[in-house]
Backbone of each chain as nested JSON, in Angstrom:
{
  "chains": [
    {"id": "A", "residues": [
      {"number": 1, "name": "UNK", "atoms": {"N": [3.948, 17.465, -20.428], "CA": [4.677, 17.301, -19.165], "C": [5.404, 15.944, -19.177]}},
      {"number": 2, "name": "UNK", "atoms": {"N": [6.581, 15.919, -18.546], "CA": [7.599, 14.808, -19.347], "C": [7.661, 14.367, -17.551]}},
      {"number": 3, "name": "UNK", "atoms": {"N": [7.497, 13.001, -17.53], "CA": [7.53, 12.25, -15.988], "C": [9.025, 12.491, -15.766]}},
      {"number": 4, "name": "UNK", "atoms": {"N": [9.583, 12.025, -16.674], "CA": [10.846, 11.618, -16.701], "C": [12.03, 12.175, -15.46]}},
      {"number": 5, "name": "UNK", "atoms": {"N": [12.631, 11.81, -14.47], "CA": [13.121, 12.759, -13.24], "C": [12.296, 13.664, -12.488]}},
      {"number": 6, "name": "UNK", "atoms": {"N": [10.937, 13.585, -13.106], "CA": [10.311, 14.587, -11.726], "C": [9.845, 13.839, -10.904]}},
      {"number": 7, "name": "UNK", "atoms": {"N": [9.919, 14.909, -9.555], "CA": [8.936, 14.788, -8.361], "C": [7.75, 14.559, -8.274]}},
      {"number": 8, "name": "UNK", "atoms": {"N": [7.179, 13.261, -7.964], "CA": [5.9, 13.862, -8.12], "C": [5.127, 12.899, -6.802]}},
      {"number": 9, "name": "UNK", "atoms": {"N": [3.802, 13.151, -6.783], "CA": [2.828, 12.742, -5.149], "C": [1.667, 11.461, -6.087]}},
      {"number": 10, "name": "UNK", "atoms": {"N": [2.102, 10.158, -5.258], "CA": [1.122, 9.347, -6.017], "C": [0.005, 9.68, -4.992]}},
      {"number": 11, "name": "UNK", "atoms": {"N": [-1.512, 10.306, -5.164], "CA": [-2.295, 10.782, -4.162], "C": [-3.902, 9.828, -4.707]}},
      {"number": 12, "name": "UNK", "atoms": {"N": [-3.638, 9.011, -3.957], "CA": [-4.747, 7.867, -4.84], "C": [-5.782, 8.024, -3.571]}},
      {"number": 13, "name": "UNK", "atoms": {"N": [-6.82, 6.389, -3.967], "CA": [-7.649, 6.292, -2.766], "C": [-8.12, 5.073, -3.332]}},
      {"number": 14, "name": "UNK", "atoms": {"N": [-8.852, 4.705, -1.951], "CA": [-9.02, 3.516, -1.911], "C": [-10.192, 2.781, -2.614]}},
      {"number": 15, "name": "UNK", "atoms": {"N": [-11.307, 3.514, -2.806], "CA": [-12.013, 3.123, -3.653], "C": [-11.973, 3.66, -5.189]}},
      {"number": 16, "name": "UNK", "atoms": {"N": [-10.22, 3.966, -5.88], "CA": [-10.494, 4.355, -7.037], "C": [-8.817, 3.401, -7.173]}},
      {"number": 17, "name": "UNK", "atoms": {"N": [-8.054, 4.191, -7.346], "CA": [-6.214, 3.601, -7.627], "C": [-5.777, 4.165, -6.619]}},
      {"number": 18, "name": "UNK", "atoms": {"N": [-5.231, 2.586, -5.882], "CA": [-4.582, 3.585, -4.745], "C": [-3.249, 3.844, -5.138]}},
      {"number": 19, "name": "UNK", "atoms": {"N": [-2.662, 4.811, -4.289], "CA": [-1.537, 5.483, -4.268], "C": [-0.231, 4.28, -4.718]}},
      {"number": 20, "name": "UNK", "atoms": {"N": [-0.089, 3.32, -4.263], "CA": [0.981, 2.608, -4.353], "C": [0.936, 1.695, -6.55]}},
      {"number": 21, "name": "UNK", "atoms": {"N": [-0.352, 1.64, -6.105], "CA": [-0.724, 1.553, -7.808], "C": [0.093, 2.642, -8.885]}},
      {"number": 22, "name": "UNK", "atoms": {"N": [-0.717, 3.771, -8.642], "CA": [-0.354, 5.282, -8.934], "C": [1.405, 4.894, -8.554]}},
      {"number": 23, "name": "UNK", "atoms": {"N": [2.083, 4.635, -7.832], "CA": [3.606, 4.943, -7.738], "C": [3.876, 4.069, -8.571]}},
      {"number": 24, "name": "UNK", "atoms": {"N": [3.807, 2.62, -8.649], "CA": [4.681, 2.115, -9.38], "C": [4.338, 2.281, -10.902]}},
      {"number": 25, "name": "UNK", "atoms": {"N": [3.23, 2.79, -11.408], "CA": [3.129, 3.635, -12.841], "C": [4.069, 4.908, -13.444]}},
      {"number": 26, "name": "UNK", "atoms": {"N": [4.206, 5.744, -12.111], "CA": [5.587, 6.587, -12.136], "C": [6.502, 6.251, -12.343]}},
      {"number": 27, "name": "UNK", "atoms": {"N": [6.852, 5.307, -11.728], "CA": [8.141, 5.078, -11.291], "C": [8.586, 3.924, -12.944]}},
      {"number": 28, "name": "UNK", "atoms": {"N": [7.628, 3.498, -13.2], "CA": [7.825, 2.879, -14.708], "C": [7.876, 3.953, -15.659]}},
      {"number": 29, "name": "UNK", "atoms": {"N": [7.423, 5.243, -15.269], "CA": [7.572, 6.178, -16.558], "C": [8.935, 7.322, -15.784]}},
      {"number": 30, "name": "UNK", "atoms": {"N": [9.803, 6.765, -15.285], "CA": [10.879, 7.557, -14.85], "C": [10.985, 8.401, -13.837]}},
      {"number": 31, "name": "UNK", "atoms": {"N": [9.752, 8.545, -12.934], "CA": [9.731, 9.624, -11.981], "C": [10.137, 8.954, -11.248]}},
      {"number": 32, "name": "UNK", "atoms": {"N": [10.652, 10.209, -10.464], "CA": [10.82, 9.738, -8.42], "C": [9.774, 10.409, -7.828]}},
      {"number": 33, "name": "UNK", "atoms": {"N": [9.258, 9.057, -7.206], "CA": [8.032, 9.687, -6.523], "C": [8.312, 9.418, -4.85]}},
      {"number": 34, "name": "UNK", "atoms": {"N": [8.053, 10.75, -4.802], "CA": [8.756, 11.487, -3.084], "C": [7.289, 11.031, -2.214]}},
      {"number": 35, "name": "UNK", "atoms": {"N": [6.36, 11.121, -2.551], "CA": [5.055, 10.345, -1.289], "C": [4.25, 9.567, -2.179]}},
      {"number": 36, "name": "UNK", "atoms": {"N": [3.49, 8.978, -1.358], "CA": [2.645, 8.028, -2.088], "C": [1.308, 8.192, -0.44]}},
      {"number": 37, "name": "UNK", "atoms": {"N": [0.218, 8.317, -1.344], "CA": [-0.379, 8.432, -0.125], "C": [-2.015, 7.961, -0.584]}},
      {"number": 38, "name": "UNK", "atoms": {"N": [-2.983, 6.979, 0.223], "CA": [-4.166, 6.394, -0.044], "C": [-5.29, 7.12, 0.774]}},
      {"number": 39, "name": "UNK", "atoms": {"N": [-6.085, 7.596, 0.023], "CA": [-7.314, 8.106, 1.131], "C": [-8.349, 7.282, 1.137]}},
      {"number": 40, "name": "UNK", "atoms": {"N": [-8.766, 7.221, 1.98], "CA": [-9.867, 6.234, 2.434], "C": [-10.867, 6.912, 3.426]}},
      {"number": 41, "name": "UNK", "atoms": {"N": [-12.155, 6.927, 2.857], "CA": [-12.922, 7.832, 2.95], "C": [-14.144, 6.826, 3.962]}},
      {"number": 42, "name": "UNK", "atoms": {"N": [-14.185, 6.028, 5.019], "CA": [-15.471, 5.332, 5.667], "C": [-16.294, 5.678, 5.887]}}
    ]},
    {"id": "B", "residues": [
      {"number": 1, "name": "UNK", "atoms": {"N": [-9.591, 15.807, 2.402], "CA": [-8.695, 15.447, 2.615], "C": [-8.208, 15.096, 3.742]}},
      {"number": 2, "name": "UNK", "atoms": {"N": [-7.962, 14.087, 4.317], "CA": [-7.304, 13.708, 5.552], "C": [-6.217, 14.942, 5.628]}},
      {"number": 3, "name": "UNK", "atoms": {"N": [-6.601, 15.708, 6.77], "CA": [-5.339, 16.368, 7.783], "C": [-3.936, 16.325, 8.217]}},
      {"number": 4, "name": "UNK", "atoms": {"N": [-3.791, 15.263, 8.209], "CA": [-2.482, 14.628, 7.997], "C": [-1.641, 14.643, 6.924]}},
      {"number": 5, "name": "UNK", "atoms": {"N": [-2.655, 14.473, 5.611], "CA": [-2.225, 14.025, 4.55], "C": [-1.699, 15.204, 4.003]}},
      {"number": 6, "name": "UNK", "atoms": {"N": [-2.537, 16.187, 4.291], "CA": [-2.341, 17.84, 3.911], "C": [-0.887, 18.02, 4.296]}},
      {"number": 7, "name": "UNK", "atoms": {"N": [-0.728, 17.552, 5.69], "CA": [0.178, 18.039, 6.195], "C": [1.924, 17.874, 5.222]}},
      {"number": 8, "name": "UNK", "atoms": {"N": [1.527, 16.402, 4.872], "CA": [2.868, 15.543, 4.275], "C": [2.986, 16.158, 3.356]}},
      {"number": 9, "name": "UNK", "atoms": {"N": [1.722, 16.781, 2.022], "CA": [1.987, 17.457, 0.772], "C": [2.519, 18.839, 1.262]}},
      {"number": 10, "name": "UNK", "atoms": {"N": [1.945, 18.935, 1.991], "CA": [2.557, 20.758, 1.989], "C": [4.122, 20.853, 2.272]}},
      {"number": 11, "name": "UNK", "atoms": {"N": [4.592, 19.687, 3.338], "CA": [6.282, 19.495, 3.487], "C": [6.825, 19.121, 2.287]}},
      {"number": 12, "name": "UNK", "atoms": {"N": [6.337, 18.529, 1.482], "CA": [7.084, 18.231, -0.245], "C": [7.238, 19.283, -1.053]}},
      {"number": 13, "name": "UNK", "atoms": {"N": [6.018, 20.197, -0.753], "CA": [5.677, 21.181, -1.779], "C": [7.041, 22.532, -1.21]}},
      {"number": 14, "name": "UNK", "atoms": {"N": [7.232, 22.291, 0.107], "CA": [7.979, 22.847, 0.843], "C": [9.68, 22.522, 0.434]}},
      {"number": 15, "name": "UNK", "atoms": {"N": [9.408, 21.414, 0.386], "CA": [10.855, 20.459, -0.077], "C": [11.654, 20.694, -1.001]}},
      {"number": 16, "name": "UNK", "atoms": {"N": [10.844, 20.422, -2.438], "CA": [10.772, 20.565, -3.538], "C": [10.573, 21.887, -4.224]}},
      {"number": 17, "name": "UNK", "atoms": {"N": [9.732, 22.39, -4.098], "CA": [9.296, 23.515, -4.324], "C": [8.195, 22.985, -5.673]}},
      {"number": 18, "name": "UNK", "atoms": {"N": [7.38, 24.139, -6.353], "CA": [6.975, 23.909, -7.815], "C": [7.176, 22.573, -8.36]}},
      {"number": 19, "name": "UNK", "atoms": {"N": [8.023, 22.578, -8.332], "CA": [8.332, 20.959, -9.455], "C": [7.881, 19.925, -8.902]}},
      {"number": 20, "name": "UNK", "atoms": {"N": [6.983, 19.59, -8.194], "CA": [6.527, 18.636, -7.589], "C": [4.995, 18.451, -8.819]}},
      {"number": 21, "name": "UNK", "atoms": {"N": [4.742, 17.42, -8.678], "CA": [3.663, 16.84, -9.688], "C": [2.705, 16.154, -9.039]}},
      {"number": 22, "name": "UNK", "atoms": {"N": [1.337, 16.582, -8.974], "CA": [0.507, 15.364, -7.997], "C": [-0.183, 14.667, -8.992]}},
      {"number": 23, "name": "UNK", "atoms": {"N": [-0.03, 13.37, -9.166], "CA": [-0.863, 12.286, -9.861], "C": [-2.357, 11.773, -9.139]}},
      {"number": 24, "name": "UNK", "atoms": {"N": [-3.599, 11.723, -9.292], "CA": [-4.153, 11.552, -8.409], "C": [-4.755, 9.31, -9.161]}},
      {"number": 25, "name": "UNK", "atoms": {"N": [-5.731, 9.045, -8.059], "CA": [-6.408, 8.413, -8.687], "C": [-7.477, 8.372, -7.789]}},
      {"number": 26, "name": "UNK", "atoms": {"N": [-8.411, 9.145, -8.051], "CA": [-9.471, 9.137, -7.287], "C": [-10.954, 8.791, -7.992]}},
      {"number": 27, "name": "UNK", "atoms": {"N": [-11.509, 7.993, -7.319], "CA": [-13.07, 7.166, -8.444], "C": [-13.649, 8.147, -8.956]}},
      {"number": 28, "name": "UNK", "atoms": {"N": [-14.049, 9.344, -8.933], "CA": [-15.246, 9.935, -9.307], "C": [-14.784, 11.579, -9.246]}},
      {"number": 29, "name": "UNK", "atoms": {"N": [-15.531, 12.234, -10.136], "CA": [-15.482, 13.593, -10.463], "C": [-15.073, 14.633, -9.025]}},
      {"number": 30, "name": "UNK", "atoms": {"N": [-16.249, 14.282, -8.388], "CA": [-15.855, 15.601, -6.836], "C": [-15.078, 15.147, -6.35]}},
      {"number": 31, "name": "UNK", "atoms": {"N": [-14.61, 14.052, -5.919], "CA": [-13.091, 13.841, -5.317], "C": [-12.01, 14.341, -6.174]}},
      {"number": 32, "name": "UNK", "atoms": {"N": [-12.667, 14.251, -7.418], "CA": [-10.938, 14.225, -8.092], "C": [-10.565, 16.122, -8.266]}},
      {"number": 33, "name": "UNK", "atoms": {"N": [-12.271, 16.755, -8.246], "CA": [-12.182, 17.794, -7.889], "C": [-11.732, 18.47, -6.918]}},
      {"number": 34, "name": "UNK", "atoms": {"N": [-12.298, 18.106, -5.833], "CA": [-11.993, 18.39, -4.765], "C": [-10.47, 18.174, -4.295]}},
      {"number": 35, "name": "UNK", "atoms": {"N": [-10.024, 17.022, -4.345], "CA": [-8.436, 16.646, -3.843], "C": [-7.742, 17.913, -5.113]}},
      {"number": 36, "name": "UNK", "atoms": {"N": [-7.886, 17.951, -6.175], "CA": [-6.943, 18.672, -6.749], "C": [-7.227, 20.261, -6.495]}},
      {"number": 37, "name": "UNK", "atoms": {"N": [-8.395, 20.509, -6.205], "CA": [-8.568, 22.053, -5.407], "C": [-7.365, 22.24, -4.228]}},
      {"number": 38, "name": "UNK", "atoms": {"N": [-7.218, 21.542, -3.283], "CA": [-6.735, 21.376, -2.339], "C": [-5.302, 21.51, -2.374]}},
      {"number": 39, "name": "UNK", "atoms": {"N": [-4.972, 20.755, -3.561], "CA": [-3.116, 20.367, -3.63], "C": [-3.09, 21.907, -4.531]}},
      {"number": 40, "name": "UNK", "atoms": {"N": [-3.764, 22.392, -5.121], "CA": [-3.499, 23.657, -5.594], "C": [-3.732, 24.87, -5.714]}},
      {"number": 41, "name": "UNK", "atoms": {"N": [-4.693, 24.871, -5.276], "CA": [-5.433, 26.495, -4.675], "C": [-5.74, 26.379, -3.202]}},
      {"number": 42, "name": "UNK", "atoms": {"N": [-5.693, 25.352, -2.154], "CA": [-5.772, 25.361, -1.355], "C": [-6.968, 24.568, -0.674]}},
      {"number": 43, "name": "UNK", "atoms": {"N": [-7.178, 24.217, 0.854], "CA": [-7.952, 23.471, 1.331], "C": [-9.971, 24.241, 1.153]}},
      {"number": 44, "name": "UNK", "atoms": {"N": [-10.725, 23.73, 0.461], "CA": [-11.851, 24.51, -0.067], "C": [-12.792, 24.287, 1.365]}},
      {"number": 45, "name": "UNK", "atoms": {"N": [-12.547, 22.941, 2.319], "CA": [-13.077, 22.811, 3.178], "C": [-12.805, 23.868, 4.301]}},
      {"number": 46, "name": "UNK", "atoms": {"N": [-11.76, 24.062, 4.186], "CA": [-10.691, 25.415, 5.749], "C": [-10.615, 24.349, 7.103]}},
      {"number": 47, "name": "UNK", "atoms": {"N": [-10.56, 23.348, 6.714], "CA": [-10.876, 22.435, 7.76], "C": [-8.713, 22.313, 8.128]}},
      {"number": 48, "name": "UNK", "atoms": {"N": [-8.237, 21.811, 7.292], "CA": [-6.84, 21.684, 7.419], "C": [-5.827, 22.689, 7.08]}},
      {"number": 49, "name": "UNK", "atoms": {"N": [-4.414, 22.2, 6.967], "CA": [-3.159, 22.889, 7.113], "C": [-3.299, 23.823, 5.879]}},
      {"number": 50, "name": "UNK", "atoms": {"N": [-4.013, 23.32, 4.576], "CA": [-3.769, 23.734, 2.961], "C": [-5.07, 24.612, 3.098]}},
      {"number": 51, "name": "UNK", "atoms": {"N": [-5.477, 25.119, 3.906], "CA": [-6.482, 26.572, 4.144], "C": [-5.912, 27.65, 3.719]}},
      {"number": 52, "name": "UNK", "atoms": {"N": [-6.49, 28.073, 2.907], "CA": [-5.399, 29.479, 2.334], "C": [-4.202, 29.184, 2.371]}},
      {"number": 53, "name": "UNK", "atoms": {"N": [-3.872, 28.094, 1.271], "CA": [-2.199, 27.648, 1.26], "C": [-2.362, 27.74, -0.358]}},
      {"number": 54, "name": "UNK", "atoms": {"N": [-2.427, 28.591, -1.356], "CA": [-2.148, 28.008, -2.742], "C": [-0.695, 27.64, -3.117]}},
      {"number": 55, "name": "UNK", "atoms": {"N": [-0.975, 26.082, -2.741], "CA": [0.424, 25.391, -3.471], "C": [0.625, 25.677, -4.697]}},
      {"number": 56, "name": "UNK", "atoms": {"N": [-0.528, 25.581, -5.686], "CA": [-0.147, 25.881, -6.976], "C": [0.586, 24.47, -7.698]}},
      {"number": 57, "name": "UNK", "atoms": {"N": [0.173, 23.326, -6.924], "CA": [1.022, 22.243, -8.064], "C": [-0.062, 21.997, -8.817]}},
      {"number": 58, "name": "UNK", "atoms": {"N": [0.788, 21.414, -9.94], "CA": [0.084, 20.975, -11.521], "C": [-0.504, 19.323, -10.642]}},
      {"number": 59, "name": "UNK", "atoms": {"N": [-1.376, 19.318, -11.205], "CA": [-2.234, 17.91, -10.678], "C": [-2.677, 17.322, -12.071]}},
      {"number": 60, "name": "UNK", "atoms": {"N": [-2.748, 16.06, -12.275], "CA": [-2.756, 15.439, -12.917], "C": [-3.746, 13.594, -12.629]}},
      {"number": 61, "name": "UNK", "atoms": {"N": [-4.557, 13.058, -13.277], "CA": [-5.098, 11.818, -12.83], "C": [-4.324, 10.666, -13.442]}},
      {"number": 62, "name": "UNK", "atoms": {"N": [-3.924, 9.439, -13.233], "CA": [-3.734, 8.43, -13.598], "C": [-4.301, 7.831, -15.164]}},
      {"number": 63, "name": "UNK", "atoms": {"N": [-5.469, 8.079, -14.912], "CA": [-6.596, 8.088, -16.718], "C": [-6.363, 8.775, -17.482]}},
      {"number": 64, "name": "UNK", "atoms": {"N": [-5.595, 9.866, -17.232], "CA": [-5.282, 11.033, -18.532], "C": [-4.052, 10.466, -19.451]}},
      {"number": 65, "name": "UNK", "atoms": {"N": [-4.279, 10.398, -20.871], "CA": [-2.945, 10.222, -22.102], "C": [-2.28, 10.605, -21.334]}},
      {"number": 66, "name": "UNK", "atoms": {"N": [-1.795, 11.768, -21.17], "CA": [-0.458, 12.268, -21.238], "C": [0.02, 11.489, -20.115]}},
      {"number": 67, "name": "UNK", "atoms": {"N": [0.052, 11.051, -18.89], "CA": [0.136, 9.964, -18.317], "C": [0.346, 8.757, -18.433]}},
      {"number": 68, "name": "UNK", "atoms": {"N": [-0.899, 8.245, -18.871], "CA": [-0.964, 6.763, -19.313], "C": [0.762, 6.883, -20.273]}},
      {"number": 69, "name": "UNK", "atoms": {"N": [0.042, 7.415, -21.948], "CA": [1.32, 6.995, -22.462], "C": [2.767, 6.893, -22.083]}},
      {"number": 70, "name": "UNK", "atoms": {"N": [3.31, 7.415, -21.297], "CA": [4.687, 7.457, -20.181], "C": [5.163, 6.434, -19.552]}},
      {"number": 71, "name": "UNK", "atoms": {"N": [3.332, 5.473, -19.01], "CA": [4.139, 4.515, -18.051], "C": [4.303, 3.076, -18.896]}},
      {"number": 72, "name": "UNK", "atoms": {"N": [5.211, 2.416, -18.464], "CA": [5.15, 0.98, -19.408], "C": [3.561, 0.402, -19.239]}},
      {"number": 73, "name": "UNK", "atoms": {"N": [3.411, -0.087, -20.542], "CA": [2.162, -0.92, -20.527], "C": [1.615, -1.998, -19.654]}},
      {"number": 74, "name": "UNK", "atoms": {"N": [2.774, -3.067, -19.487], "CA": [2.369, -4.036, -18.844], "C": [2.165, -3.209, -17.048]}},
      {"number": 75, "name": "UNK", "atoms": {"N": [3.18, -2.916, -16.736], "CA": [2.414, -2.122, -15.149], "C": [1.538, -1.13, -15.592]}},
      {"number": 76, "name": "UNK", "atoms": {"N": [1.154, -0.615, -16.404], "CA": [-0.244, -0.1, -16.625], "C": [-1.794, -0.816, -16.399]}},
      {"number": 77, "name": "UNK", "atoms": {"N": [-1.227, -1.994, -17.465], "CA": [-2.543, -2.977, -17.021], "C": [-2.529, -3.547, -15.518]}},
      {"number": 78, "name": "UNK", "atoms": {"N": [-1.643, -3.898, -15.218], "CA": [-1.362, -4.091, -13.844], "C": [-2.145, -3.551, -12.832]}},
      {"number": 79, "name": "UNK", "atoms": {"N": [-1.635, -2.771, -12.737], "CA": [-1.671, -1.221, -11.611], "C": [-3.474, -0.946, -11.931]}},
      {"number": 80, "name": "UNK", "atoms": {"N": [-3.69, -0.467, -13.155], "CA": [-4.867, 0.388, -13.13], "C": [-6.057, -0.451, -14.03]}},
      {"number": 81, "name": "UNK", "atoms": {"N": [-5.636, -1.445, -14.535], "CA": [-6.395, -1.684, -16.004], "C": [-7.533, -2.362, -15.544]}},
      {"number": 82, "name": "UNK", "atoms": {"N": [-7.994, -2.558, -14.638], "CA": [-9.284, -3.084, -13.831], "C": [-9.959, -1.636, -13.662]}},
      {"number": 83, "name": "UNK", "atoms": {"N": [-9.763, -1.047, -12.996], "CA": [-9.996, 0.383, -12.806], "C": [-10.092, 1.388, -14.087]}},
      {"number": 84, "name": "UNK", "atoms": {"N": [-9.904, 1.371, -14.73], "CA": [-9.267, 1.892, -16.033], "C": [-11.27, 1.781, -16.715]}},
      {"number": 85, "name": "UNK", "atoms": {"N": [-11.441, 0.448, -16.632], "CA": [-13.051, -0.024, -17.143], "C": [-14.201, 0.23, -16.487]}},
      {"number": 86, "name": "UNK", "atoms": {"N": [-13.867, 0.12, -15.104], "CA": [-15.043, 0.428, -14.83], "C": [-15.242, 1.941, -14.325]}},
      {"number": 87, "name": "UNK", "atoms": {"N": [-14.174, 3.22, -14.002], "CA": [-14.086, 3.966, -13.606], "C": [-14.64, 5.116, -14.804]}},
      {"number": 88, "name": "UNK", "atoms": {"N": [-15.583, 6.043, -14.777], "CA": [-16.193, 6.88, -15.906], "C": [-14.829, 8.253, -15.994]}},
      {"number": 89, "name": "UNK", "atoms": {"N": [-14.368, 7.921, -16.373], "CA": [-12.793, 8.535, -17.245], "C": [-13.761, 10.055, -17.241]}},
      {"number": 90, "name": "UNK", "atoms": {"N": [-14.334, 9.999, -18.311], "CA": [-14.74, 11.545, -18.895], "C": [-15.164, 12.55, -17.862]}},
      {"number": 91, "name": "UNK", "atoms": {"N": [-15.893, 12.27, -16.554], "CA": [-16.675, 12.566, -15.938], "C": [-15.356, 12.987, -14.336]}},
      {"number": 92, "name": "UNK", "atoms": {"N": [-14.728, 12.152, -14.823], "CA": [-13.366, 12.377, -13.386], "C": [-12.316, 13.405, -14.184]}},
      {"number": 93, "name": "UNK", "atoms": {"N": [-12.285, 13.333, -15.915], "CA": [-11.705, 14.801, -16.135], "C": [-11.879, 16.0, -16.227]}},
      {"number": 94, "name": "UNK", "atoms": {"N": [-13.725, 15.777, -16.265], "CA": [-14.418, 17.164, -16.596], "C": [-14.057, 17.741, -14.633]}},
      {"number": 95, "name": "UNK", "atoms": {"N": [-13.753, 16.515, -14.186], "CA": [-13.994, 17.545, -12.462], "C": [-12.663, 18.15, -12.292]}},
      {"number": 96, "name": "UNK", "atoms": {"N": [-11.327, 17.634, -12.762], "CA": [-10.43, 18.004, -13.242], "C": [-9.909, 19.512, -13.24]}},
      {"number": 97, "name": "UNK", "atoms": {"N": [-10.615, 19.59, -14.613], "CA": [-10.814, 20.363, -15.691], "C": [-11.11, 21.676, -15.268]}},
      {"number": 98, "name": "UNK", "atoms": {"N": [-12.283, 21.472, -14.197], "CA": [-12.924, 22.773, -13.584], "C": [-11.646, 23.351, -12.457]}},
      {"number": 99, "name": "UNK", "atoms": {"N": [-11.007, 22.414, -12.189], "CA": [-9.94, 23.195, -11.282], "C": [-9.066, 24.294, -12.208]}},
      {"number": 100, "name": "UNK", "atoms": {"N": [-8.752, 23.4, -13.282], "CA": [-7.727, 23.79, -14.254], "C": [-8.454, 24.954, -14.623]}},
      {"number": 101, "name": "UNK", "atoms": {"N": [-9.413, 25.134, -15.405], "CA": [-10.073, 26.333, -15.995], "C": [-10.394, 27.705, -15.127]}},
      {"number": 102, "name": "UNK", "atoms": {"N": [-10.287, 27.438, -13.838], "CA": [-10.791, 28.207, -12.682], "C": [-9.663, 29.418, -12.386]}},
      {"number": 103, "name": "UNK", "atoms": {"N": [-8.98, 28.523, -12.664], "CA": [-7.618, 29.983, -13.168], "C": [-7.984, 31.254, -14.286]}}
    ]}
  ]
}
């Protein structure tokens, strides 16, 4: 699966990689990433 | 899965269609199980919107090669490489895995 131009959901959390982590790893391997989103589980 | 959150993937999945890609990074096996049940066969709890919704997207973790190798290195270490050590890799793909195979 090639990042490169795809869509994709950075869907992280907070006690592992959050989402914004997860995006800018995409976004270094060419994707556009359309959400980015952190779960946080208290 | 936060309710909400359901809500935002299912408008992308809506958006986009198929070609949408979920990357996850979640600490441990049943989350990573669980969240990727959700983004692709649907909500397992029936609690939210993705209740009998099979999106059907390809899900994917942050720790997996085919991943890793893609993104530049230095925001690799960055981003994840703390996480990367102490997080049990094998054990968050085998939960993975069981989504994938369940097909």
């Amino acid at each position: 699966m090639d990042l490169k131009g795809k869509k994709t959901i950075a869907l992280g959390e907070r006690d592992g990689i959050p989402g914004t982590s997860i995006a800018e790893c995409l976004k270094s391997a060419g994707a556009d990433v359309v959400l980015t989103l952190t779960q946080c589980y208290v | 899965m936060d309710l909400e959150d359901q809500s935002l993937i299912q408008r992308m999945a809506e958006e986009f269609g198929s070609d949408v890609v979920v990357v996850l990074g979640q600490p441990d096996a049943d989350s990573a199980e669980i969240t990727a049940e959700t983004v692709h066969n649907g909500d397992p709890t029936w609690a939210g919107p993705l209740a009998g919704v099979s999106l059907g997207l390809p899900v994917y973790h942050i720790l997996e090669d085919e991943i890793k190798r893609q993104v530049d290195p230095d925001t690799y270490e960055r981003e994840v490489g703390l996480m990367e050590i102490t997080l049990e890799r094998e054990l968050i793909l085998a939960g993975l895995n069981r989504v994938r195979n369940a097909e």
